[in-house]
C-alpha positions as CSV (number, residue, x, y, z in Angstrom):
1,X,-8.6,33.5,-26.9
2,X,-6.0,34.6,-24.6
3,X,-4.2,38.1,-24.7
4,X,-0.7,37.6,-25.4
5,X,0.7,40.1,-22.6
6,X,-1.2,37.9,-19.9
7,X,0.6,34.9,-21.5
8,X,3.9,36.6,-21.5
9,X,3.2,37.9,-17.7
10,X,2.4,33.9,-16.8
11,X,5.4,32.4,-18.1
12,X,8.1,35.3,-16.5
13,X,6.4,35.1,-13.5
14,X,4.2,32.0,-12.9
15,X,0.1,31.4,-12.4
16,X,0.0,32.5,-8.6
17,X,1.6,35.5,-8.8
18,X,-0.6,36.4,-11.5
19,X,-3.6,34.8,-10.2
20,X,-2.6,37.1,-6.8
21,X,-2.5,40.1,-8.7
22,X,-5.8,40.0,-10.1
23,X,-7.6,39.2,-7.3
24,X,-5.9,41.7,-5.6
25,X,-7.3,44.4,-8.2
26,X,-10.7,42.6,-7.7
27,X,-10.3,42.9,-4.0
28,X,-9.3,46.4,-4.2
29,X,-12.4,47.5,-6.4
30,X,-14.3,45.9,-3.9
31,X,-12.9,47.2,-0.8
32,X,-13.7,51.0,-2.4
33,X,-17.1,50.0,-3.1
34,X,-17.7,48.9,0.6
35,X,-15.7,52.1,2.2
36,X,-18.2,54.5,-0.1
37,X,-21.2,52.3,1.4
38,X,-20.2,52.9,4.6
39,X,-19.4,57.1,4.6
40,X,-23.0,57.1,2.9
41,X,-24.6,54.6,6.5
42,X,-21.9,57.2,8.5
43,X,-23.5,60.6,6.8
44,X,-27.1,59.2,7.0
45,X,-26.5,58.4,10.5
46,X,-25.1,61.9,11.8
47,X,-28.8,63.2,9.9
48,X,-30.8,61.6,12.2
C-alpha cells in the first residue's frame, strides 16, 4: 500500500516535513510549467 522508504522518511523526520517536501516538488513542476507559458505569451507578443 505504502512504499516502505516514504514510511522510513515519515518516522525520521515527521508528516510535515514530508508533507512540505512534496508539495514543494509539486509546486516546483508547476511553477516550470507557468514560466514556459509565459516565454511562449512573451515570444508571441514581440511577433506582433
Amino acid at each position: 500500500m505504502f512504499d516502505p522508504q516514504w514510511l522510513q522518511l515519515v518516522g525520521n523526520v515527521g508528516f510535515p516535513a514530508v508533507l512540505s517536501f512534496y508539495l514543494l516538488l509539486r509546486v516546483e513542476n508547476n511553477i516550470k510549467r507557468l514560466e514556459e507559458k509565459v516565454e511562449e505569451l512573451t515570444t508571441d507578443l514581440r511577433k506582433k
